[in-house]
N, C-alpha and C positions, 0 to 999 in steps of 0.2 A: 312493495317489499322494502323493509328498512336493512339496509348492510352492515354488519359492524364494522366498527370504527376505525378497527385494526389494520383492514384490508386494505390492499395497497391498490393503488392503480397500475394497468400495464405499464402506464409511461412510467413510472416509478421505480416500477419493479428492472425493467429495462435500463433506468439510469443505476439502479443499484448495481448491475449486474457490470455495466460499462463501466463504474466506481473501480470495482473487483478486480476485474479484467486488465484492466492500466496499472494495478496495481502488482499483479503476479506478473506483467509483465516488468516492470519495477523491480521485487524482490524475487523474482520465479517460483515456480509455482511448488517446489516444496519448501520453499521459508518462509512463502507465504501460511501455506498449507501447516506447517507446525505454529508460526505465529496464532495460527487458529485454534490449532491445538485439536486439531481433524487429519486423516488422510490425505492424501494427494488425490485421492480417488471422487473424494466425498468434495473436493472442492472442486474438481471438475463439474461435479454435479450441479454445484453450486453456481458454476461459470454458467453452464448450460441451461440454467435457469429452470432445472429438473425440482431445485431444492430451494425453499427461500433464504435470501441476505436479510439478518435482522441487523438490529440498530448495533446490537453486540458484537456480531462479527464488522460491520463496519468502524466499531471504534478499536478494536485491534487491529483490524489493517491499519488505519491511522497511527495508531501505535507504533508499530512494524514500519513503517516508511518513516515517520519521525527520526525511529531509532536508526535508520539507513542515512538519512539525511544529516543527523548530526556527524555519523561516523564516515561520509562523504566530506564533509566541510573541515573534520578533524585533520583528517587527510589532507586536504587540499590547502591549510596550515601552514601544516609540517612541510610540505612541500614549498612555500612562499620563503619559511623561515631558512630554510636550506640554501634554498636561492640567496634571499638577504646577506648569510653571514659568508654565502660561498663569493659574489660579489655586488657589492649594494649596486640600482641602479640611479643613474643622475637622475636629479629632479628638476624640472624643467625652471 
């Protein structure tokens, strides 16, 4: 019997799902879930591994954590710069 080409393997499918998984825990699971541009229900499904992780939805979670991460580091900035002009610290 020949498979198509498409079909994922379980181990695959299971790394998809642990990709996902870290990631709604990351952005939770409704910012993940509009990132998707789905339900909160329907990504459950998706966590649960009821429903398939295509390559689509993995490149929007990437997306969605990008955009957490830059807006992370923006933060974490402004916060260095604050310190800076509130008082420099010596340089060894």
């Amino acid at each position: 019997m020949i498979e198509p080409v498409n079909r994922l393997t379980t181990n695959t499918a299971a790394r998809r799902a642990g990709m996902l998984h870290r990631a709604s825990v990351e952005l939770g699971q409704n910012d993940l879930a509009a990132a998707l541009g789905i339900e909160p229900r329907s990504l459950r499904a998706k966590l649960g591994v009821d429903r398939g992780i295509s390559d689509a939805d993995l490149r929007l979670t990437s997306a969605a954590l990008a955009a957490r991460a830059a807006a992370l580091l923006a933060q974490a900035d402004a916060i260095t710069a604050h310190l800076n002009q509130e008082a420099p610290c010596p340089t060894a």
